[in-house]
N, CA, C and O atoms as a GROMACS GRO file, in nm:
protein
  492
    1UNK      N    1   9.459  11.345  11.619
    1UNK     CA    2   9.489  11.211  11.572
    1UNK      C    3   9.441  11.108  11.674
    1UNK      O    4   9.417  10.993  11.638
    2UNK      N    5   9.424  11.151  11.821
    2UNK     CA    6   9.400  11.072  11.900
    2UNK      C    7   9.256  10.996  11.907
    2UNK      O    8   9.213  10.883  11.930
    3UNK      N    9   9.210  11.119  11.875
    3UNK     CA   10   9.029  11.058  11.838
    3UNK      C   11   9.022  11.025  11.742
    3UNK      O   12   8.943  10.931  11.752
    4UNK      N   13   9.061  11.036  11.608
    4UNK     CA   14   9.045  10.952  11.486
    4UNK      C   15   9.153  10.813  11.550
    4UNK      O   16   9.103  10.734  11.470
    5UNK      N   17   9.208  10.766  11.590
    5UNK     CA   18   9.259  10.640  11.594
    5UNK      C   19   9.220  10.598  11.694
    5UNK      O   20   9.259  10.483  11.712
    6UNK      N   21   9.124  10.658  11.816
    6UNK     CA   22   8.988  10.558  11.897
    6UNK      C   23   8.909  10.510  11.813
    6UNK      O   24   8.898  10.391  11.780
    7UNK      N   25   8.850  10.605  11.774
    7UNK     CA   26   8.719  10.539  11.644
    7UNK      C   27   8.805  10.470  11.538
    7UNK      O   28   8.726  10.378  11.518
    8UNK      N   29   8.845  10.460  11.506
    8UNK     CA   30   8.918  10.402  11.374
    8UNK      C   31   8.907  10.213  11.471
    8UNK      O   32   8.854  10.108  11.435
    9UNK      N   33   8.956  10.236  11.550
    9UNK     CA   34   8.998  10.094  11.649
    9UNK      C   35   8.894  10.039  11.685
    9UNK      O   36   8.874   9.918  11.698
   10UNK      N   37   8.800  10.156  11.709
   10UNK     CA   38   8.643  10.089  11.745
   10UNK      C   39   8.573  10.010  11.640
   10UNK      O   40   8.520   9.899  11.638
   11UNK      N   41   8.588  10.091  11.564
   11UNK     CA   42   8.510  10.067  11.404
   11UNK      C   43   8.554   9.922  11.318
   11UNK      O   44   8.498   9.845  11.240
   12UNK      N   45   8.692   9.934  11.383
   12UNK     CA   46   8.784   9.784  11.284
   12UNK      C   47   8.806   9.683  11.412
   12UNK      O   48   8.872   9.580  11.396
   13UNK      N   49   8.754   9.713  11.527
   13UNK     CA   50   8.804   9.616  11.628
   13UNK      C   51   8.935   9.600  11.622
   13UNK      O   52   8.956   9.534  11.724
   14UNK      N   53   9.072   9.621  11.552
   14UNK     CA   54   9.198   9.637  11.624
   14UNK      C   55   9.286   9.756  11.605
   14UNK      O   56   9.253   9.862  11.551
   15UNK      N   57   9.378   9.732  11.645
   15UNK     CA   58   9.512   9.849  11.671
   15UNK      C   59   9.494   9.895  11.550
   15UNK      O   60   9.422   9.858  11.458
   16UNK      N   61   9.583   9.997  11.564
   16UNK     CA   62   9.656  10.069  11.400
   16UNK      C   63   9.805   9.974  11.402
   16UNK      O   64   9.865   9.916  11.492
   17UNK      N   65   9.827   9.990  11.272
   17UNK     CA   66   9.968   9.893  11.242
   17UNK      C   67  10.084  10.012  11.238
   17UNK      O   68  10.202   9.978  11.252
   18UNK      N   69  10.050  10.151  11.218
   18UNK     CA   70  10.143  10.202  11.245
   18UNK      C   71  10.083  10.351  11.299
   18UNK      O   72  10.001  10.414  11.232
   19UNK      N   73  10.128  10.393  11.412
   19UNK     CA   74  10.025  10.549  11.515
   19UNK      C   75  10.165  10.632  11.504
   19UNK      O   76  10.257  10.560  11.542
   20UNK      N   77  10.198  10.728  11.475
   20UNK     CA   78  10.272  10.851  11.462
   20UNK      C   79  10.188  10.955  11.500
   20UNK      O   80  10.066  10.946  11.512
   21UNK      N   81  10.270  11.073  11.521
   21UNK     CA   82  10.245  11.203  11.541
   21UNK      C   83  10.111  11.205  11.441
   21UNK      O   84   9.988  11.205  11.456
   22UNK      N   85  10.228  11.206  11.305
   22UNK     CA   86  10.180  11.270  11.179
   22UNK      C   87  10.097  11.175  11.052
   22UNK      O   88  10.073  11.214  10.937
   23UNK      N   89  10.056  11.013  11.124
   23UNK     CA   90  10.036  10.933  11.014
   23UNK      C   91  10.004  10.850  11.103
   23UNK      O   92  10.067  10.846  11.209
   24UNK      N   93   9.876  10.748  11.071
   24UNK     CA   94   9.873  10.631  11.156
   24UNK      C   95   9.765  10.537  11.029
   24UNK      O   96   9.685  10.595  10.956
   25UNK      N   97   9.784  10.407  11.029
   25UNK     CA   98   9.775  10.335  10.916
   25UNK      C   99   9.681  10.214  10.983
   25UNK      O  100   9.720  10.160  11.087
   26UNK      N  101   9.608  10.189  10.946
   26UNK     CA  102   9.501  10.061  10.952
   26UNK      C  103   9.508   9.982  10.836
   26UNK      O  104   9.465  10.016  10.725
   27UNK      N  105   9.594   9.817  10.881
   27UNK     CA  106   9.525   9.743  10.801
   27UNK      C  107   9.399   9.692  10.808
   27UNK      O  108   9.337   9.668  10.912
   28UNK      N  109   9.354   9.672  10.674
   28UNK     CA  110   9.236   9.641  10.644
   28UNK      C  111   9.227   9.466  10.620
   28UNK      O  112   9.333   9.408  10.597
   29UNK      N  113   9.093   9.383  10.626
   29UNK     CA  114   9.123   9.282  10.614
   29UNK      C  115   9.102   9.235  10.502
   29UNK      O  116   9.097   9.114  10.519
   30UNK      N  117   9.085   9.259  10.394
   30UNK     CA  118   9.124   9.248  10.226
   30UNK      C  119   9.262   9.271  10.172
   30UNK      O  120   9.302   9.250  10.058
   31UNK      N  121   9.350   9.335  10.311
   31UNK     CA  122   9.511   9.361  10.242
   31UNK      C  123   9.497   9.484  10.192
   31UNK      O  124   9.580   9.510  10.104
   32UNK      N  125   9.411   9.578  10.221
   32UNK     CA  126   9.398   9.715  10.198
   32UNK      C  127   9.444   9.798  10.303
   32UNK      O  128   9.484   9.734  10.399
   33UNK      N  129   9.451   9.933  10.316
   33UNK     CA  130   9.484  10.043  10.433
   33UNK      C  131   9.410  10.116  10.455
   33UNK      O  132   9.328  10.093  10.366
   34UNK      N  133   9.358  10.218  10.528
   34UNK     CA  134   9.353  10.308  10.541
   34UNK      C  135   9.445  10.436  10.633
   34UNK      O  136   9.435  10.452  10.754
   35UNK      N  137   9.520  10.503  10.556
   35UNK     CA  138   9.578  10.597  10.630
   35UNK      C  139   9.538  10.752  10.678
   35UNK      O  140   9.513  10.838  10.592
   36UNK      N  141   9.536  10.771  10.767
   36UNK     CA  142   9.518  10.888  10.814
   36UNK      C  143   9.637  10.979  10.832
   36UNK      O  144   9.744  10.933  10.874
   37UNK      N  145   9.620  11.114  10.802
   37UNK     CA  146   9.723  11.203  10.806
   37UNK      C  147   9.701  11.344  10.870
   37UNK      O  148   9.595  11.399  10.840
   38UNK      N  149   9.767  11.396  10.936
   38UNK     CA  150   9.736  11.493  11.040
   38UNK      C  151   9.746  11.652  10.934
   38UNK      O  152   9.847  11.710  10.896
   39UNK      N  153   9.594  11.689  10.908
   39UNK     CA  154   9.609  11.810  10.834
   39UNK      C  155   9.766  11.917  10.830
   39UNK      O  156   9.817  11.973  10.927
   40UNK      N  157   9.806  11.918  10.711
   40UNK     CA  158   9.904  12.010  10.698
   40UNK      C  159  10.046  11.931  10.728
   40UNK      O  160  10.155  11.988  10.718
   41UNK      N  161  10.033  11.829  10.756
   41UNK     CA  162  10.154  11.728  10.817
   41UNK      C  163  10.251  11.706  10.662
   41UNK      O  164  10.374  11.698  10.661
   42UNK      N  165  10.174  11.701  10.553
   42UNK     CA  166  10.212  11.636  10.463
   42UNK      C  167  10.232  11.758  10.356
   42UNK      O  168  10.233  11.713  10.242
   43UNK      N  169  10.246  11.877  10.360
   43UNK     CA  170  10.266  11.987  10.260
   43UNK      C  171  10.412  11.967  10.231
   43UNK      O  172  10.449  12.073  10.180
   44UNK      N  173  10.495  11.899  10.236
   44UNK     CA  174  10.631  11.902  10.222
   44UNK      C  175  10.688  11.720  10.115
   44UNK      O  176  10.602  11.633  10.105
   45UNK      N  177  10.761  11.708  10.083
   45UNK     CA  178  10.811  11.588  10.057
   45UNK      C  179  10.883  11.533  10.152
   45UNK      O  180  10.967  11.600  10.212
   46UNK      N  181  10.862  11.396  10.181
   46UNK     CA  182  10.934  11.315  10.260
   46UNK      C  183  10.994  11.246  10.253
   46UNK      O  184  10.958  11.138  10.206
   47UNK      N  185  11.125  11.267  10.296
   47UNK     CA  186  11.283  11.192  10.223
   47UNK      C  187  11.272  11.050  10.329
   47UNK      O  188  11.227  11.052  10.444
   48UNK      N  189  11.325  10.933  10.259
   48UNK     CA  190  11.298  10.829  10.293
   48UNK      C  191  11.409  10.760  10.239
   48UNK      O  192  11.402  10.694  10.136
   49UNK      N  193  11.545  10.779  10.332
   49UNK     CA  194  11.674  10.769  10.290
   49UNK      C  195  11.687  10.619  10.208
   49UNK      O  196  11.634  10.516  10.250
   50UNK      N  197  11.770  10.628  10.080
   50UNK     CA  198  11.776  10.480  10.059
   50UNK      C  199  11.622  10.402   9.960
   50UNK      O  200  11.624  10.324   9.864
   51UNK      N  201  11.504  10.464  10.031
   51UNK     CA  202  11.394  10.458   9.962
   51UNK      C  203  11.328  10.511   9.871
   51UNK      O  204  11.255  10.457   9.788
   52UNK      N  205  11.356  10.630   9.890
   52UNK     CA  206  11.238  10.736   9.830
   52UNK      C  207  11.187  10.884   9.879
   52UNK      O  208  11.205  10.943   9.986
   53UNK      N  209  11.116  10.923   9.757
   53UNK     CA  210  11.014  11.077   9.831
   53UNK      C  211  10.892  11.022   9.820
   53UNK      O  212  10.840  10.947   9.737
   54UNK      N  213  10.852  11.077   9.926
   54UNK     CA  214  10.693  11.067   9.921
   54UNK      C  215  10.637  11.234   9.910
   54UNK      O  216  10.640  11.335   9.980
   55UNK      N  217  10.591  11.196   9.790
   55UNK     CA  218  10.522  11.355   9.702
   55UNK      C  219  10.408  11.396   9.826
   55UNK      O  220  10.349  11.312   9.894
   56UNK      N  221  10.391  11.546   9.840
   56UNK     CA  222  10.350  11.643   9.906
   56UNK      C  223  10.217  11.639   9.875
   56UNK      O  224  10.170  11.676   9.767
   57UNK      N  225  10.134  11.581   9.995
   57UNK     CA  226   9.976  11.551   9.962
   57UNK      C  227   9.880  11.630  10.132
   57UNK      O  228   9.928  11.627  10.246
   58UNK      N  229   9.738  11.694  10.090
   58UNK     CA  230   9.673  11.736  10.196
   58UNK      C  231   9.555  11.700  10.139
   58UNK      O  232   9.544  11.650  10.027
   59UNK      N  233   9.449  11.731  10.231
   59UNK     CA  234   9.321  11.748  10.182
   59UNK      C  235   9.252  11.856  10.294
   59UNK      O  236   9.318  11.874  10.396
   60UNK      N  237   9.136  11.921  10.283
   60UNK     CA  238   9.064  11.985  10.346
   60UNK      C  239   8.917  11.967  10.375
   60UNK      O  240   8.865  11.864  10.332
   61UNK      N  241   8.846  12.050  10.440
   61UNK     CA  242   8.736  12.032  10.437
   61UNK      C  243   8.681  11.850  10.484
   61UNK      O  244   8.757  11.761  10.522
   62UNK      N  245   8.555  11.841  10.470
   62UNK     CA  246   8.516  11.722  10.478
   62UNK      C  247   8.494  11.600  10.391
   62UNK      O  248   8.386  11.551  10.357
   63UNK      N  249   8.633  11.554  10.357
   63UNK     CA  250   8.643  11.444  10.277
   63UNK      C  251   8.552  11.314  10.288
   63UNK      O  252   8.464  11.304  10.373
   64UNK      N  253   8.584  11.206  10.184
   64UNK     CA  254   8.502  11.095  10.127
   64UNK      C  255   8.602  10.984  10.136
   64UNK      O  256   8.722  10.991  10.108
   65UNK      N  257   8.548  10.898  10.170
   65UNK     CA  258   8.638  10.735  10.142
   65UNK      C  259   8.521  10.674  10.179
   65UNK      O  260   8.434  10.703  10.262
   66UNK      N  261   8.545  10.521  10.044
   66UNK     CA  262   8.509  10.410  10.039
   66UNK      C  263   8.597  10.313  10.115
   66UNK      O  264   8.716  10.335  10.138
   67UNK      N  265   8.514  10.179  10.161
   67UNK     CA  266   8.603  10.077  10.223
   67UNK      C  267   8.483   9.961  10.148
   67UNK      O  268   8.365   9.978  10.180
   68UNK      N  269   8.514   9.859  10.061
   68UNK     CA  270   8.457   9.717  10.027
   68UNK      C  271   8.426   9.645  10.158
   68UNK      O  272   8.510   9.610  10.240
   69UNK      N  273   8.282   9.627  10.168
   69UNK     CA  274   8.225   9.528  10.237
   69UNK      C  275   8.220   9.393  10.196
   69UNK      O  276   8.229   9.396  10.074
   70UNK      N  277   8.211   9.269  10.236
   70UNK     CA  278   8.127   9.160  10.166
   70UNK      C  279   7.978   9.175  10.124
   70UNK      O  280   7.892   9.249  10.172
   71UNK      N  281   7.967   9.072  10.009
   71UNK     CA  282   7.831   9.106   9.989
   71UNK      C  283   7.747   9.099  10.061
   71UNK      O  284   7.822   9.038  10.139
   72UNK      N  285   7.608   9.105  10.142
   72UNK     CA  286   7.571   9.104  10.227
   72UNK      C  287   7.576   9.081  10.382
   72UNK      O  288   7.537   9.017  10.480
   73UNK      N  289   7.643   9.168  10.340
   73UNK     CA  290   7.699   9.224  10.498
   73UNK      C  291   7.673   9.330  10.567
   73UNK      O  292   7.726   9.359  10.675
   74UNK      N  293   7.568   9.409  10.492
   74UNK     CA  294   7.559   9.535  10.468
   74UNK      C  295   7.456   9.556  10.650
   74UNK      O  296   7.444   9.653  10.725
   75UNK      N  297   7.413   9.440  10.654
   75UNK     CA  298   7.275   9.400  10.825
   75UNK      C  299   7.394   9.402  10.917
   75UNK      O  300   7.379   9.468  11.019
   76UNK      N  301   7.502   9.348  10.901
   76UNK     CA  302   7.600   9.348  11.003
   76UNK      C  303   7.676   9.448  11.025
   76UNK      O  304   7.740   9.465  11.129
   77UNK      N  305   7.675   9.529  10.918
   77UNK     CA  306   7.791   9.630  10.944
   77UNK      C  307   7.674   9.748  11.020
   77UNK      O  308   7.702   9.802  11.127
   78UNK      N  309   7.586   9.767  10.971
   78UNK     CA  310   7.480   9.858  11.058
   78UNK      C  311   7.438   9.847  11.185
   78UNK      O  312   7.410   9.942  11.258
   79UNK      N  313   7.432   9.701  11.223
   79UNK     CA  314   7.428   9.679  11.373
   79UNK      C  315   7.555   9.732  11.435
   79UNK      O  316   7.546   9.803  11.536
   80UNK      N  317   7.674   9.702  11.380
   80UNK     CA  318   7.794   9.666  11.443
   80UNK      C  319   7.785   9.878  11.475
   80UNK      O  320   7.779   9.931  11.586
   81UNK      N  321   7.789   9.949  11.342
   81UNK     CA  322   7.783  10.108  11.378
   81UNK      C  323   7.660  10.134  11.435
   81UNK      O  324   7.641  10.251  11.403
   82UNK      N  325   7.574  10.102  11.492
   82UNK     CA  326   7.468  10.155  11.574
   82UNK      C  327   7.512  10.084  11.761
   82UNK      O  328   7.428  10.105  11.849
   83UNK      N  329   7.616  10.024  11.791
   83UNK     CA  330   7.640   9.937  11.856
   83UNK      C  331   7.736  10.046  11.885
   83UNK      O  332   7.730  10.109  11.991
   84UNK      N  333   7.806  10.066  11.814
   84UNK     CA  334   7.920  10.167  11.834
   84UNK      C  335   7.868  10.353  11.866
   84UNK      O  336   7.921  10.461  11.894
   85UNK      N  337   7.766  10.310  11.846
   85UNK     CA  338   7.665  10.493  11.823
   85UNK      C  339   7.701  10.584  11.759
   85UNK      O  340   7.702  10.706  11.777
   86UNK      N  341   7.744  10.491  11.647
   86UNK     CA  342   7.757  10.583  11.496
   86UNK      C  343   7.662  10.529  11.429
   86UNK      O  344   7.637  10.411  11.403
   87UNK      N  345   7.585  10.672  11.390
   87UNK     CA  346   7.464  10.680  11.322
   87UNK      C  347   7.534  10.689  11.158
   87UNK      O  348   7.637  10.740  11.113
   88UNK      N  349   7.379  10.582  11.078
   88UNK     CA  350   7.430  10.608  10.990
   88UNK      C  351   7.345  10.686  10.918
   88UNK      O  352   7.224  10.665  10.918
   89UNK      N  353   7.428  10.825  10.820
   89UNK     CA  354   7.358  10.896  10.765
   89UNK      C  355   7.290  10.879  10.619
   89UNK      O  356   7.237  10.968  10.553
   90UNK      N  357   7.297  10.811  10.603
   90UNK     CA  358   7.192  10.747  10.442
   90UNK      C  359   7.254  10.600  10.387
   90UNK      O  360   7.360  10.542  10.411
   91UNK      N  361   7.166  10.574  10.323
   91UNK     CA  362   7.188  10.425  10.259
   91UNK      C  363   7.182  10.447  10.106
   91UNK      O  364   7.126  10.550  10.069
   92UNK      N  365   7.240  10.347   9.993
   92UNK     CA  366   7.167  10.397   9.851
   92UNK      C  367   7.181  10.219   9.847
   92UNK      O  368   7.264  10.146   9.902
   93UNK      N  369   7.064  10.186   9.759
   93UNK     CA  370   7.059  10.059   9.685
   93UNK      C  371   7.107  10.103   9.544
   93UNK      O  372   7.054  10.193   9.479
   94UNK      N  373   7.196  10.041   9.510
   94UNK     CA  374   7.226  10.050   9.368
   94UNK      C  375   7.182  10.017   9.265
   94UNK      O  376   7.162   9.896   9.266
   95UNK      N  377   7.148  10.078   9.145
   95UNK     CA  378   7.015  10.066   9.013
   95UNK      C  379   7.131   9.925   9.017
   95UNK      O  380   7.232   9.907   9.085
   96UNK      N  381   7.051   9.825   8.897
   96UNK     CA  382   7.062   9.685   8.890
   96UNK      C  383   7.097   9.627   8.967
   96UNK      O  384   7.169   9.540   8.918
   97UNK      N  385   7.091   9.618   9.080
   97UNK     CA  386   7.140   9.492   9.183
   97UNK      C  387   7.291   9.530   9.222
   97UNK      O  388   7.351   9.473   9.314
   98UNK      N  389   7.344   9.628   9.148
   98UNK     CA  390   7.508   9.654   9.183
   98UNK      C  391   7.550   9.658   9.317
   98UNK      O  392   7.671   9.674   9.329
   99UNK      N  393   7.499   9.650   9.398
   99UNK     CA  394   7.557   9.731   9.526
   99UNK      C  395   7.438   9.771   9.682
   99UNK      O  396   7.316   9.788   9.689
  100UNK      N  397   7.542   9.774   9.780
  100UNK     CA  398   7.451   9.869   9.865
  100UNK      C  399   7.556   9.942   9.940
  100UNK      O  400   7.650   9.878   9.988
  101UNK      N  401   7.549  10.089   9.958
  101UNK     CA  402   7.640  10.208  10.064
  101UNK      C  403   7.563  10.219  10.184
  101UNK      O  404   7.446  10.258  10.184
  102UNK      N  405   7.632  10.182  10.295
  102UNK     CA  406   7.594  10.323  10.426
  102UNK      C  407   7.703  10.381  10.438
  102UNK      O  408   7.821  10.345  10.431
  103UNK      N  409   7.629  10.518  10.464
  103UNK     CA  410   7.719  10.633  10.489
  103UNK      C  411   7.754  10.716  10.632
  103UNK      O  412   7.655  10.780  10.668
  104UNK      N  413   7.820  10.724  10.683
  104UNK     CA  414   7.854  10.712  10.783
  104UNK      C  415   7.960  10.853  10.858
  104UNK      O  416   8.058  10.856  10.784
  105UNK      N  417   7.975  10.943  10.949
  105UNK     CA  418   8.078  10.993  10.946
  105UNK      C  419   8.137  11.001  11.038
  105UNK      O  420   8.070  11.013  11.141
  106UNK      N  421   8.266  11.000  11.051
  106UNK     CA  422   8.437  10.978  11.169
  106UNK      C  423   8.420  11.126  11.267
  106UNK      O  424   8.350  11.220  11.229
  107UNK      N  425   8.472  11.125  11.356
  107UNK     CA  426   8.459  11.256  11.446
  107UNK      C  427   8.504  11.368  11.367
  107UNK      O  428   8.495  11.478  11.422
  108UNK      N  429   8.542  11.364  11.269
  108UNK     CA  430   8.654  11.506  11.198
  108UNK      C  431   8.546  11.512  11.069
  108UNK      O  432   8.598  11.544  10.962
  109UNK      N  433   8.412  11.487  11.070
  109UNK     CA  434   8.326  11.507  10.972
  109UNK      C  435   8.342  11.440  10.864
  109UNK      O  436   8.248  11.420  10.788
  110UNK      N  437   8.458  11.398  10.841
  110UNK     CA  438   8.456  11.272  10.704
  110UNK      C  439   8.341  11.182  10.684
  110UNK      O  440   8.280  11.127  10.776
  111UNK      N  441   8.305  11.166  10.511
  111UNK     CA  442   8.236  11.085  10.474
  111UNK      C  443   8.284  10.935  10.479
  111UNK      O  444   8.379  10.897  10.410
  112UNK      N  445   8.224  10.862  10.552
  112UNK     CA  446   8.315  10.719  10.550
  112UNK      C  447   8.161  10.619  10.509
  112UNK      O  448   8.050  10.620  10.562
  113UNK      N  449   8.223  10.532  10.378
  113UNK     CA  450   8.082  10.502  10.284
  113UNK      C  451   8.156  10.332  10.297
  113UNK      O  452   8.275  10.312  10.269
  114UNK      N  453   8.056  10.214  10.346
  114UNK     CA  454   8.079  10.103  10.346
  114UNK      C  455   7.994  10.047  10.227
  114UNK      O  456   7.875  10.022  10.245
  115UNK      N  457   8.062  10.025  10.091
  115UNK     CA  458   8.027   9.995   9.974
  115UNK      C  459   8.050   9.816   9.978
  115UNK      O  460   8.150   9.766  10.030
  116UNK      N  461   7.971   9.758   9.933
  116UNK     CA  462   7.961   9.608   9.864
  116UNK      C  463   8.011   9.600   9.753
  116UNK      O  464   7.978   9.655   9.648
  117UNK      N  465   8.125   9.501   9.786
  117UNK     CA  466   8.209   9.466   9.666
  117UNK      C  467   8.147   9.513   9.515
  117UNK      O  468   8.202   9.597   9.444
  118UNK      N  469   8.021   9.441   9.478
  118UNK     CA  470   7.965   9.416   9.361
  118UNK      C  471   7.950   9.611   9.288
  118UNK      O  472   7.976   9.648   9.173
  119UNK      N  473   7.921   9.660   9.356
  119UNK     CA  474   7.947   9.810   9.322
  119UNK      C  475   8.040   9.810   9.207
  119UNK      O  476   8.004   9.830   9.091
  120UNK      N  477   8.126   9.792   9.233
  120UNK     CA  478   8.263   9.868   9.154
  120UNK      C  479   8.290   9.749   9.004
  120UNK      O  480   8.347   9.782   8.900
  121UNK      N  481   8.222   9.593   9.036
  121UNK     CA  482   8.233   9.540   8.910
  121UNK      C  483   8.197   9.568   8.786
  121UNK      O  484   8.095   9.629   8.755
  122UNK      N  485   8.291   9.518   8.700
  122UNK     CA  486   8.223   9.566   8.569
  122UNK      C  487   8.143   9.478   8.485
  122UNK      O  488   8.116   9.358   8.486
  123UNK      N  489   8.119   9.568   8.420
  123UNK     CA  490   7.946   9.495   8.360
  123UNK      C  491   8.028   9.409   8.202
  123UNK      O  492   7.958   9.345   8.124
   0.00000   0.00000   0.00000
C-alpha cells in the first residue's frame, strides 16, 4: 500500500484523504475517488455500526481504471507522467472526434487510462 499511495500522491500532486492499513482513498478533482484496497483485505463484509455493510469485494490480476481528463489536456497530462517517469504505454484517438486515452501503469501493474471527458458522451 505504501508504494501505491507514493505514486498515487505523485501522480495527483496531493495526500490521500483517507491511508489505512487496508484502504486509502484519493479525492479526485471532479468530486470523484479513487480507492485503493489491499488485495484480499476486502473478502469479508464490513460492519459499519449504525451505518451499514459494505458487501465483500476483491479483484486480481492486473486490473483497469479510467479517470476523466479535461478536454485537451491530454499534452499536459503526458508531460506531467513523463516528468514523473511514468511511461506511457499507448495512446488511442477516438473514431469521430470522441476522445483521446493514455495508458499508463501504477507499480502493481494496473492499467491506469486518462480518458477525455468527451469519450463517454452520448451521441
Amino acid at each position: 500500500m505504501a508504494r501505491a499511495v507514493s505514486f498515487y500522491e505523485r501522480l495527483f500532486g496531493h495526500e490521500a484523504l483517507v491511508c489505512e492499513d487496508r484502504i486509502t482513498v484519493f479525492r479526485l478533482a471532479d468530486g470523484t475517488a479513487l480507492i485503493l484496497f489491499v488485495r484480499g483485505s476486502t473478502l469479508e463484509p464490513v460492519e459499519l455500526p449504525g451505518q451499514g455493510t459494505i458487501a465483500p469485494h476483491d479483484g486480481s490480476g492486473p486490473l483497469h481504471f479510467a479517470l476523466a481528463i479535461p478536454e485537451g489536456s491530454q499534452d499536459a497530462w503526458r508531460t506531467h507522467l513523463a516528468d514523473l517517469g511514468i511511461t506511457v504505454e499507448s495512446e488511442v484517438t477516438w473514431s469521430k472526434g470522441r476522445g483521446h486515452s493514455l495508458y499508463f501503469r501504477d507499480p502493481d501493474g494496473h492499467c491506469g487510462e486518462l480518458a477525455t471527458r468527451r469519450l463517454w458522451e452520448r451521441s
